[in-house]
KELUM-990398 format. One record per atom (N, C-alpha, C): x, y, z; atom name; residue in three letters. Coordinates in nm, 3 decimals, m for minus. Atoms other than C-alpha are relative to their C-alpha. Last residue first. Example, Ala and Ser with C-alpha at 12.3 -4.5 7.8 and 13.67 -1.06 7.14 Angstrom:
! residues 2
- m0.082 / m0.119 / m0.006 / N / SER
- 1.367 / m0.106 / 0.714 / CA / SER
- m0.077 / 0.109 / 0.073 / C / SER
- 0.089 / m0.119 / 0.000 / N / ALA
- 1.230 / m0.450 / 0.780 / CA / ALA
- 0.090 / 0.120 / 0.000 / C / ALA
//
This chain:
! residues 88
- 0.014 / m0.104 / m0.046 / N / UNK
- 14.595 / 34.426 / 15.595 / CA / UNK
- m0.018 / 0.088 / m0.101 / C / UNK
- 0.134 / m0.015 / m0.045 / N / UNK
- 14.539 / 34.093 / 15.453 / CA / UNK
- m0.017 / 0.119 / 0.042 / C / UNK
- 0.065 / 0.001 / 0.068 / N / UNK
- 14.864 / 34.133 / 15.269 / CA / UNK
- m0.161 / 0.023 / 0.010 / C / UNK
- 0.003 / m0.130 / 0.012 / N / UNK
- 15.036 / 34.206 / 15.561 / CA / UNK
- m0.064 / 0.076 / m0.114 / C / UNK
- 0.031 / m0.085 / m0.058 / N / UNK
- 14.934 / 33.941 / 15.740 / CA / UNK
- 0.002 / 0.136 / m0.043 / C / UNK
- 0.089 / m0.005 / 0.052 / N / UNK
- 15.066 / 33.727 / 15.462 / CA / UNK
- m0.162 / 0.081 / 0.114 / C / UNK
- 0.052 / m0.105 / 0.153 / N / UNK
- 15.360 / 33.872 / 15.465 / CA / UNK
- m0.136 / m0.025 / m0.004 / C / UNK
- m0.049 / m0.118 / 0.016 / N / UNK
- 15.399 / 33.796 / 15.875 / CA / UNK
- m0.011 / 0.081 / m0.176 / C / UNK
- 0.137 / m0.081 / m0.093 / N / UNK
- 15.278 / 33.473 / 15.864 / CA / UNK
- 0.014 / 0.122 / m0.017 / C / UNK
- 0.109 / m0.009 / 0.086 / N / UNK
- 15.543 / 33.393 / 15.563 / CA / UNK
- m0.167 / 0.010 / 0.099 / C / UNK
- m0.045 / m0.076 / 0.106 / N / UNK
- 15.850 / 33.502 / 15.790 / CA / UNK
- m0.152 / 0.021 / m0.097 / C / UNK
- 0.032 / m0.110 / m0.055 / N / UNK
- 15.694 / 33.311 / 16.121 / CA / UNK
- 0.009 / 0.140 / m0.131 / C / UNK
- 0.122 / 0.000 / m0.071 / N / UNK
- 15.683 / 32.990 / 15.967 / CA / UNK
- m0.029 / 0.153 / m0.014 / C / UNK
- 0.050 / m0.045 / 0.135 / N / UNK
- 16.034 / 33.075 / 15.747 / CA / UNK
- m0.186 / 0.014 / 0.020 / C / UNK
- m0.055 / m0.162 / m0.013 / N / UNK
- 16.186 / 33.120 / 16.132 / CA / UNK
- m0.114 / 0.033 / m0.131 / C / UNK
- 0.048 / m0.125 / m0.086 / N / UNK
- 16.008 / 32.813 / 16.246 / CA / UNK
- 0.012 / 0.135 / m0.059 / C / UNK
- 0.130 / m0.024 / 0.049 / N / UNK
- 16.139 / 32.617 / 15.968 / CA / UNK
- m0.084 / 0.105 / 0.082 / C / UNK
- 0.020 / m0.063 / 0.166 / N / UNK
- 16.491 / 32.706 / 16.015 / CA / UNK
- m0.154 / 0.012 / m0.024 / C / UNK
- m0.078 / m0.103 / 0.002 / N / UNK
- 16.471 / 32.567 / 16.396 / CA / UNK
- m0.034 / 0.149 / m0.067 / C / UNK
- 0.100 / m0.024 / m0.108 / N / UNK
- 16.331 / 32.265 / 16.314 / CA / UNK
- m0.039 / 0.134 / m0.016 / C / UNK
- 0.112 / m0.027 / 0.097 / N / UNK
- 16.573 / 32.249 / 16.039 / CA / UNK
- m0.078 / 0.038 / 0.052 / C / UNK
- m0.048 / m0.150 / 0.066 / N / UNK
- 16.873 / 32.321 / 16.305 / CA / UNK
- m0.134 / 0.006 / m0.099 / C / UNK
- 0.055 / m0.141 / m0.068 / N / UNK
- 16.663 / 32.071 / 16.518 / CA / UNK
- 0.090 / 0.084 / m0.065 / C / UNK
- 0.102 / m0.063 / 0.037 / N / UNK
- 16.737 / 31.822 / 16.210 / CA / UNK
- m0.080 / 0.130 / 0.110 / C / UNK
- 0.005 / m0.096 / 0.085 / N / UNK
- 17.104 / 31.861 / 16.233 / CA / UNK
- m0.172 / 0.005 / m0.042 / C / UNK
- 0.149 / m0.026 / 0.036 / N / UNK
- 17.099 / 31.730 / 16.603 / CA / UNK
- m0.044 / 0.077 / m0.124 / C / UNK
- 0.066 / m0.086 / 0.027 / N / UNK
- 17.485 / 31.675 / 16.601 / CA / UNK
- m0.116 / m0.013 / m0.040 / C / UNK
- 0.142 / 0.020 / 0.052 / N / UNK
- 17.686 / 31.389 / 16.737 / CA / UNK
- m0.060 / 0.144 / 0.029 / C / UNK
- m0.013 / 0.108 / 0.088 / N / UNK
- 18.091 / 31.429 / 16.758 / CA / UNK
- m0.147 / m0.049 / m0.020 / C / UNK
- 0.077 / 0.137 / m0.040 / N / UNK
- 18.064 / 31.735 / 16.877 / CA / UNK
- m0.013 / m0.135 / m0.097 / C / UNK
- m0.068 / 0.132 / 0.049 / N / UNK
- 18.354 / 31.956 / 16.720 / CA / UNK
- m0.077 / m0.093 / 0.082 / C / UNK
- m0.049 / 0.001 / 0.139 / N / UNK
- 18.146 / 32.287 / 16.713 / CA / UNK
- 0.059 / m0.139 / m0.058 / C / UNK
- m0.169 / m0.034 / 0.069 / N / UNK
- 18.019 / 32.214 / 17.046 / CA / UNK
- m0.009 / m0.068 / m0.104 / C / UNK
- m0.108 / 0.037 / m0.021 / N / UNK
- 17.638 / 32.142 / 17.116 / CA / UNK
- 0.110 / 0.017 / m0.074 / C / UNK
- m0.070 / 0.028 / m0.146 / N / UNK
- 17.389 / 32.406 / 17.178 / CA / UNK
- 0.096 / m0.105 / m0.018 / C / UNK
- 0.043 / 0.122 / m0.066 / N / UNK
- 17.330 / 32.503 / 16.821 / CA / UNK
- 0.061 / m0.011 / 0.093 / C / UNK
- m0.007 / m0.005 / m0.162 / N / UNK
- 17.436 / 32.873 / 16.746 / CA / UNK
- m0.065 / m0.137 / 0.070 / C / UNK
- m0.109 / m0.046 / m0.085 / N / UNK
- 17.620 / 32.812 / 16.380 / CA / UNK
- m0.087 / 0.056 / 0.164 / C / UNK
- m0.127 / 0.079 / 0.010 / N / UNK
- 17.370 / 32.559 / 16.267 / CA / UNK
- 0.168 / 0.084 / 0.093 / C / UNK
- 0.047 / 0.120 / m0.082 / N / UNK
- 17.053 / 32.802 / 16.310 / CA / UNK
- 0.094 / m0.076 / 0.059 / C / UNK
- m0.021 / m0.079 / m0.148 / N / UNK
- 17.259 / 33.097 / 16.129 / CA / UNK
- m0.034 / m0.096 / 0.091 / C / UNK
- m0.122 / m0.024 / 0.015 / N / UNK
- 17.290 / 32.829 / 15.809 / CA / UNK
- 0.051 / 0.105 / 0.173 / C / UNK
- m0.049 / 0.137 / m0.075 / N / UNK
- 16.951 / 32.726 / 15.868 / CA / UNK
- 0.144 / m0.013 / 0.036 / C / UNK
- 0.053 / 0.032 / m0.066 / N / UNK
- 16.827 / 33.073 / 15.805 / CA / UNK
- 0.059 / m0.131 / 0.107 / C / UNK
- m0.089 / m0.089 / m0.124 / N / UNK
- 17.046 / 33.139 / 15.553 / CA / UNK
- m0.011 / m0.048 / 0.087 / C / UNK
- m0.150 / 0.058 / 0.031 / N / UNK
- 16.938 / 32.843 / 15.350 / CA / UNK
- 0.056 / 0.133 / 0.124 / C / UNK
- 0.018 / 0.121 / m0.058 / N / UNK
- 16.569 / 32.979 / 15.450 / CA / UNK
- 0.126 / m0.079 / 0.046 / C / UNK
- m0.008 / m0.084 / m0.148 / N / UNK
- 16.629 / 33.306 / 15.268 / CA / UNK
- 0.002 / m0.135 / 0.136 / C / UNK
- m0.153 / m0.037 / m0.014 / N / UNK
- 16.735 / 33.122 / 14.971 / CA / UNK
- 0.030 / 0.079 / 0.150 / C / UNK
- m0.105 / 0.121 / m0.002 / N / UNK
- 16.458 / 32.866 / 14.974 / CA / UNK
- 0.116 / 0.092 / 0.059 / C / UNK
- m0.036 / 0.095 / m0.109 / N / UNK
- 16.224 / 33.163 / 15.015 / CA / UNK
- 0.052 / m0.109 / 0.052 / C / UNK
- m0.079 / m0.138 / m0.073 / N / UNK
- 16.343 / 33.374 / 14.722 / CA / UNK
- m0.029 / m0.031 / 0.172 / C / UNK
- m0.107 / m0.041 / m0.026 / N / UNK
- 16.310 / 33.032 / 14.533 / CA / UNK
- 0.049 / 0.134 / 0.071 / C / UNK
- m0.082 / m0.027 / 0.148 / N / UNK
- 15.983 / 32.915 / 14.570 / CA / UNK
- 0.129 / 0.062 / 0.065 / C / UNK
- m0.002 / m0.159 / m0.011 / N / UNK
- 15.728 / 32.847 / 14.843 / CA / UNK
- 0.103 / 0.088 / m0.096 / C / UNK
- 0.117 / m0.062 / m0.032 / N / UNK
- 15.633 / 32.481 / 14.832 / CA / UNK
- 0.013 / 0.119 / m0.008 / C / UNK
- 0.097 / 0.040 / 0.071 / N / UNK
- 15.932 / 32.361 / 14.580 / CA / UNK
- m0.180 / 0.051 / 0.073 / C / UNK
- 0.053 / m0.002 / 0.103 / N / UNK
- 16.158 / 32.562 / 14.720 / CA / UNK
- m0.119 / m0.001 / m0.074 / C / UNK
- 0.066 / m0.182 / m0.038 / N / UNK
- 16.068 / 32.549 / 15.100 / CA / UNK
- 0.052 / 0.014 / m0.127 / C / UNK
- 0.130 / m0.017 / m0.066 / N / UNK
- 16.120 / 32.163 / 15.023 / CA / UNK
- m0.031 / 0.099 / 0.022 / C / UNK
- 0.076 / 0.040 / 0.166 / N / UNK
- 16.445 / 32.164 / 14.779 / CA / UNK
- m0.134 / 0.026 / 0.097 / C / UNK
- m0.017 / m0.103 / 0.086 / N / UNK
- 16.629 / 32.388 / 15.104 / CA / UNK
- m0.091 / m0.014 / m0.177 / C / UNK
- 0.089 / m0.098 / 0.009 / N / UNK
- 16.531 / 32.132 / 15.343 / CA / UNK
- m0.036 / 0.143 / m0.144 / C / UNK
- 0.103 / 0.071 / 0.022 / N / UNK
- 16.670 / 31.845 / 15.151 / CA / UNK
- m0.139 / 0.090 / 0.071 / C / UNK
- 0.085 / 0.028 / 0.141 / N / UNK
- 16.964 / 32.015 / 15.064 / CA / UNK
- m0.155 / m0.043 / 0.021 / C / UNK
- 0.006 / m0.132 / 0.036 / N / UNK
- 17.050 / 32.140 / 15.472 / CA / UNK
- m0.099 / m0.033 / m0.193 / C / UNK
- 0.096 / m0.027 / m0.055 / N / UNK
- 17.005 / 31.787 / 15.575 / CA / UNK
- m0.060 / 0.151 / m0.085 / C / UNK
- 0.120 / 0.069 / 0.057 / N / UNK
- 17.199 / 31.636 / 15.328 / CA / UNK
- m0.097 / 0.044 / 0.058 / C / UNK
- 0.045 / m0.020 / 0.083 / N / UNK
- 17.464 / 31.896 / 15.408 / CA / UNK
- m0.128 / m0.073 / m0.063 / C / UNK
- 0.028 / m0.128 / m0.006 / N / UNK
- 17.472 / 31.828 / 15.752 / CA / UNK
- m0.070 / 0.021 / m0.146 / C / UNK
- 0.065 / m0.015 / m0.051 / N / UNK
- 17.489 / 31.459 / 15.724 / CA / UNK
- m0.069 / 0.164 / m0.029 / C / UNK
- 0.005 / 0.096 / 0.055 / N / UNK
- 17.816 / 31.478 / 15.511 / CA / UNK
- m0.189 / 0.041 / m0.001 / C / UNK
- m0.028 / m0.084 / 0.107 / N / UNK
- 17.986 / 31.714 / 15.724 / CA / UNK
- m0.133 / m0.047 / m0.109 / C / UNK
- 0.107 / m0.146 / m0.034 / N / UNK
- 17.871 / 31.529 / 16.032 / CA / UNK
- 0.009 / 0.051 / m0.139 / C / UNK
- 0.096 / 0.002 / m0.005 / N / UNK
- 18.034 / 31.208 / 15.827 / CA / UNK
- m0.116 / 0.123 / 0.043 / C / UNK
- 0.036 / m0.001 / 0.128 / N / UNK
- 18.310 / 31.369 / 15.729 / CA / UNK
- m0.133 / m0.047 / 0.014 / C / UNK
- 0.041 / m0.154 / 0.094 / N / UNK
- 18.358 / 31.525 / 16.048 / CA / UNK
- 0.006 / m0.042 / m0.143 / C / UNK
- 0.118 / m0.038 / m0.128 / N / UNK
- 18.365 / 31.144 / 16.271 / CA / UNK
- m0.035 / 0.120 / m0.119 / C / UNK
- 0.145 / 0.095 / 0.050 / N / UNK
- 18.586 / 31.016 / 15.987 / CA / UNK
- m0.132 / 0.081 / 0.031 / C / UNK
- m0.012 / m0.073 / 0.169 / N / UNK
- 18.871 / 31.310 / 15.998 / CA / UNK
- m0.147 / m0.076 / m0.027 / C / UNK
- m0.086 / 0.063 / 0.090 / N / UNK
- 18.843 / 31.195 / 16.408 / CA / UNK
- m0.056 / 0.085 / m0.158 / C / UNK
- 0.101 / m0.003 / 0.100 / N / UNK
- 18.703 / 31.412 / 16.678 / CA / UNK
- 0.067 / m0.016 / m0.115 / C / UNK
- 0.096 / 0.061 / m0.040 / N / UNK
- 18.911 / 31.287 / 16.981 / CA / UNK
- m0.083 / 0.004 / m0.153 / C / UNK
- 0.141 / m0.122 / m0.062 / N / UNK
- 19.222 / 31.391 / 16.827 / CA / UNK
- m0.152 / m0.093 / 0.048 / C / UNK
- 0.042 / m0.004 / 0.080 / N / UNK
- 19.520 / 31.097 / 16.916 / CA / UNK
- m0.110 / 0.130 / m0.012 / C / UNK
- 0.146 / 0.061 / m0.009 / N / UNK
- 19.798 / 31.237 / 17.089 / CA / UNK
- m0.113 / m0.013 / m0.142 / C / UNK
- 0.106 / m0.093 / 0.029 / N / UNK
- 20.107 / 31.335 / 16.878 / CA / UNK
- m0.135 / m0.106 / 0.031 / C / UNK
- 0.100 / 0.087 / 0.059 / N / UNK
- 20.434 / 31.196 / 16.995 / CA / UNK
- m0.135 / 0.071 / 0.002 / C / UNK
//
């Protein structure tokens, strides 16, 4: 007989679900303020963010906006850095 899984088909459609809305809604916002070659770098960004979050892969609650958090920091630090280099 086949125990039940803890992290149900429901539970990961919703994360699934979640995730992606999170991920779109950053990805139109560093668009629309900074354009598309920093949307796409950003999408990475959040995408590496997401795979080292502190809780397990099959957690049944995930902090997907500290992956944005996260993401934004990185694109923070990305566009300090050109525009430092511009001033230089």
């Amino acid at each position: 007989m086949r125990e039940p899984d803890s992290f149900s088909d429901s539970t990961y459609e919703e994360q699934t679900h979640l995730a992606d809305d999170e991920l779109a809604s950053f990805v139109a916002t560093v668009n629309a303020s900074y354009g598309p070659e920093q949307a796409k770098l950003s999408a990475q960004d959040w995408l590496d963010e997401s795979g080292v979050m502190d809780s397990p892969p099959r957690s049944e609650t995930r902090n997907w906006h500290s992956v944005t958090t996260a993401a934004s920091a990185r694109l923070t630090s990305r566009i300090q850095v050109g525009a430092a280099s511009i001033d230089a």
